[in-house]
Backbone as a ProteinNet text record, in pm:
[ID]
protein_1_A
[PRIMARY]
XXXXXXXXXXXXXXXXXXXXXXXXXXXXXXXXXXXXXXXXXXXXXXXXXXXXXXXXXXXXXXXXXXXXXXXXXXXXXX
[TERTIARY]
-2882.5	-2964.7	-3083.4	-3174.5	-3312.3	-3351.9	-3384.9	-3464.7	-3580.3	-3592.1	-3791.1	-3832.1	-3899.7	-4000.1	-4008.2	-4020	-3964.6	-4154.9	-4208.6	-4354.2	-4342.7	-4251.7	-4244.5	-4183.8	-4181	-4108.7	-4231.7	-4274.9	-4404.9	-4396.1	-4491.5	-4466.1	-4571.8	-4545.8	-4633	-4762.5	-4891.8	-4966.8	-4960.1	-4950	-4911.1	-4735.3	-4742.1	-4583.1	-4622.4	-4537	-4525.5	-4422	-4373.4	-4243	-4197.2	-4103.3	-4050.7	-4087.5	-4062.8	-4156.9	-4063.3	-4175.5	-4165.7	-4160.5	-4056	-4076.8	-4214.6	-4282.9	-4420	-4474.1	-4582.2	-4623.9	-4745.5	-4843.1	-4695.7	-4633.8	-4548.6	-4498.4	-4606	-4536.7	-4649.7	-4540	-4651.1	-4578.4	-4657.4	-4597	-4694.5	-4704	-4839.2	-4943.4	-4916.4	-4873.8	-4900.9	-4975.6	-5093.3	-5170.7	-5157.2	-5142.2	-5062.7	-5028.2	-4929.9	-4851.1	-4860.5	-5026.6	-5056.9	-5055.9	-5025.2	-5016	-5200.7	-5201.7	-5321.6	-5354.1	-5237.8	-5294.1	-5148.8	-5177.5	-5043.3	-5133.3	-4982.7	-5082.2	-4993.8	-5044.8	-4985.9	-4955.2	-5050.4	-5024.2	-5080.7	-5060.1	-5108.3	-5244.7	-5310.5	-5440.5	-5508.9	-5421.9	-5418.2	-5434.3	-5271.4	-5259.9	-5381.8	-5414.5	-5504.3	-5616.6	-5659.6	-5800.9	-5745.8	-5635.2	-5634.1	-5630.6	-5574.8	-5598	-5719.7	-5801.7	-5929.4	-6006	-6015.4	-6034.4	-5983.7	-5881.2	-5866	-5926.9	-6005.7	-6037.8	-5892.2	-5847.9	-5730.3	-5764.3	-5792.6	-5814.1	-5718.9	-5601.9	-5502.1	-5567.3	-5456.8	-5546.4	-5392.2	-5288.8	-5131.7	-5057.3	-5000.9	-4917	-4807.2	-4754.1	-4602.5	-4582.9	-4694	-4694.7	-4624.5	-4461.6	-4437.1	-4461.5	-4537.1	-4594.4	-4750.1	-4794.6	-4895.7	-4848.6	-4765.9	-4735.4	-4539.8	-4524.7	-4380.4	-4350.1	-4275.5	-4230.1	-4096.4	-4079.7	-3986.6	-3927.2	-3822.7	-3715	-3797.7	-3827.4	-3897.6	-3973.7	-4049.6	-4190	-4269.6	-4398.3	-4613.1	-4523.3	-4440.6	-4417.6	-4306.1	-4244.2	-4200.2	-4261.1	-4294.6	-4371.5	-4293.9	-4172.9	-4109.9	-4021	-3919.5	-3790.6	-3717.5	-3577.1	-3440.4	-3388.9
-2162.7	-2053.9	-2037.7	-2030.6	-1968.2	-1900.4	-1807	-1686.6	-1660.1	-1570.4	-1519	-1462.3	-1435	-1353	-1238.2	-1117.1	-975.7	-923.7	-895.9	-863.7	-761.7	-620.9	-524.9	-530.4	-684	-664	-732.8	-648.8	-673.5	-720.5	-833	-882.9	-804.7	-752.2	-728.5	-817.1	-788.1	-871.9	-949	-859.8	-845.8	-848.7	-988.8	-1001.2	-995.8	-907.4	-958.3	-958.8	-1078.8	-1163.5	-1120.3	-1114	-1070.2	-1107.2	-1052.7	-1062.1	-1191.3	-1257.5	-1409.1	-1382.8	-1455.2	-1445.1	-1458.7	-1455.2	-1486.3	-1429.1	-1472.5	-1414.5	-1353.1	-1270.6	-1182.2	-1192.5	-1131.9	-1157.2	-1104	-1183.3	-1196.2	-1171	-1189.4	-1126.5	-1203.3	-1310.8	-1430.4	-1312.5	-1303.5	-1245.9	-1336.9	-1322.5	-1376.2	-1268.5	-1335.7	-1258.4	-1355.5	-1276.8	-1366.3	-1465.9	-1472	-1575	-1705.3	-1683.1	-1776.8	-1711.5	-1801.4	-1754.3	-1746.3	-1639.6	-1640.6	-1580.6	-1608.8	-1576	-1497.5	-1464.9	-1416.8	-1265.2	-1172.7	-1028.1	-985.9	-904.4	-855.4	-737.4	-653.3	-535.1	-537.3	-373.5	-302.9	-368.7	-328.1	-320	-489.2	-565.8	-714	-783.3	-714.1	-723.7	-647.3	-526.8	-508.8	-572.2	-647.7	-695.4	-816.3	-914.5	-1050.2	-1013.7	-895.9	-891.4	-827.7	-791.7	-743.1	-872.5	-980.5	-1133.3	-1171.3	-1185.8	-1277.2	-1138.1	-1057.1	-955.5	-878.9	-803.4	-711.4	-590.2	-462.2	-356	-272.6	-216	-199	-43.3	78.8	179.6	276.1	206.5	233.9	138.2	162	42.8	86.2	209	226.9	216.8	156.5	146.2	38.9	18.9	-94.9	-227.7	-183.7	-274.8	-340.6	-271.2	-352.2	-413.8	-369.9	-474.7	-455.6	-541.9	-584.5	-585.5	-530.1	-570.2	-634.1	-732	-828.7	-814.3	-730.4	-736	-660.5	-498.6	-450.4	-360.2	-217.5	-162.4	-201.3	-103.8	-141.6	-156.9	-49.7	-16.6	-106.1	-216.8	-268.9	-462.9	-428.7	-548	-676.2	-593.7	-701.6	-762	-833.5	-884.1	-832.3	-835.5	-756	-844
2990.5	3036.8	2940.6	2970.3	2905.1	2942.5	2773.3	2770.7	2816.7	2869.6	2924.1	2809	2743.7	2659.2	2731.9	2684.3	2724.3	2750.2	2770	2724.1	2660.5	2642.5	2586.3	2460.2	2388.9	2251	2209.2	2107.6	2044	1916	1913	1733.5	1647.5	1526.9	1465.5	1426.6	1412.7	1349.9	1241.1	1166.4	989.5	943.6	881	827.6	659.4	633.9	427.2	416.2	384.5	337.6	221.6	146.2	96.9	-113.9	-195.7	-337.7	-374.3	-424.2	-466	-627.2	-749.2	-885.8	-904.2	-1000.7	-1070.4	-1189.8	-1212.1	-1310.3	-1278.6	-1172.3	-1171.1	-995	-1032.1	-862.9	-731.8	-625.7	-536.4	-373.7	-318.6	-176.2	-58.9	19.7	119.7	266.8	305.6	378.5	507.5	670.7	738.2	836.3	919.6	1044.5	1144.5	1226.3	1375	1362.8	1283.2	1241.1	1153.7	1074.1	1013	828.1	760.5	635	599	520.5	524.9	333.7	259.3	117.6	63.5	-46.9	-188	-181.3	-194.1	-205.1	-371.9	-451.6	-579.9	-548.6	-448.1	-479.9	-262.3	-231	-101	-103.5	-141.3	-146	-115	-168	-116.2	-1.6	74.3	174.5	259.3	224.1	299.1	354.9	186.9	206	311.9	241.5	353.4	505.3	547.9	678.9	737.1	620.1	694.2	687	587.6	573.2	697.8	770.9	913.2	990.6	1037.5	1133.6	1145.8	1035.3	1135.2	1033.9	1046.3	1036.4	1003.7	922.1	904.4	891.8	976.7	974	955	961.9	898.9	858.6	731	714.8	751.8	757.7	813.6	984.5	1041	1206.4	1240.4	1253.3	1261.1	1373.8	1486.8	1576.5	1492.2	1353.7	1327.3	1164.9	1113.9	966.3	956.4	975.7	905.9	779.1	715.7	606.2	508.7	496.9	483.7	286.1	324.8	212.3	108.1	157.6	73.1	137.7	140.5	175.5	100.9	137.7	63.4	-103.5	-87.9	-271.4	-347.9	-281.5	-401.6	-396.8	-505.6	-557.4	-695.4	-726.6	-814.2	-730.1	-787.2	-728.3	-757.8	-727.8	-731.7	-898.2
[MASK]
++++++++++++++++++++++++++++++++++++++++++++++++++++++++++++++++++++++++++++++

């Protein structure tokens, strides 16, 4: 059996994956699904998605940024 794609389950634009070790740690930026740069901090992420055209006007809107193993506020690793 195969699945249909639902049209009412919406992907977010904006994925931030979850904090990578570093020096200093970092957090991988995808916009519609393309990696598009390392963020350190919010303000990162912001800029890379205003860099591919996306306008971020909430980050807690979860139909426009995902956030993967973590919110905007944590930026180290466990």
């Amino acid at each position: 059996m195969t699945e249909i794609a639902s049209p009412h389950i919406s992907r977010p634009r904006i994925v931030v994956l979850g904090v990578q070790p570093g020096d200093p740690p970092f957090r991988i930026v995808e916009v519609d699904g393309e990696v598009v740069g390392a963020a350190h901090s919010l303000t990162d992420v912001l800029a890379l998605a205003a860099e591919a055209g996306v306008l971020v006007h909430d980050c807690d809107d979860p139909d426009m940024v995902r956030w993967v193993g973590g919110g905007k506020f944590r930026w180290t690793p466990h």
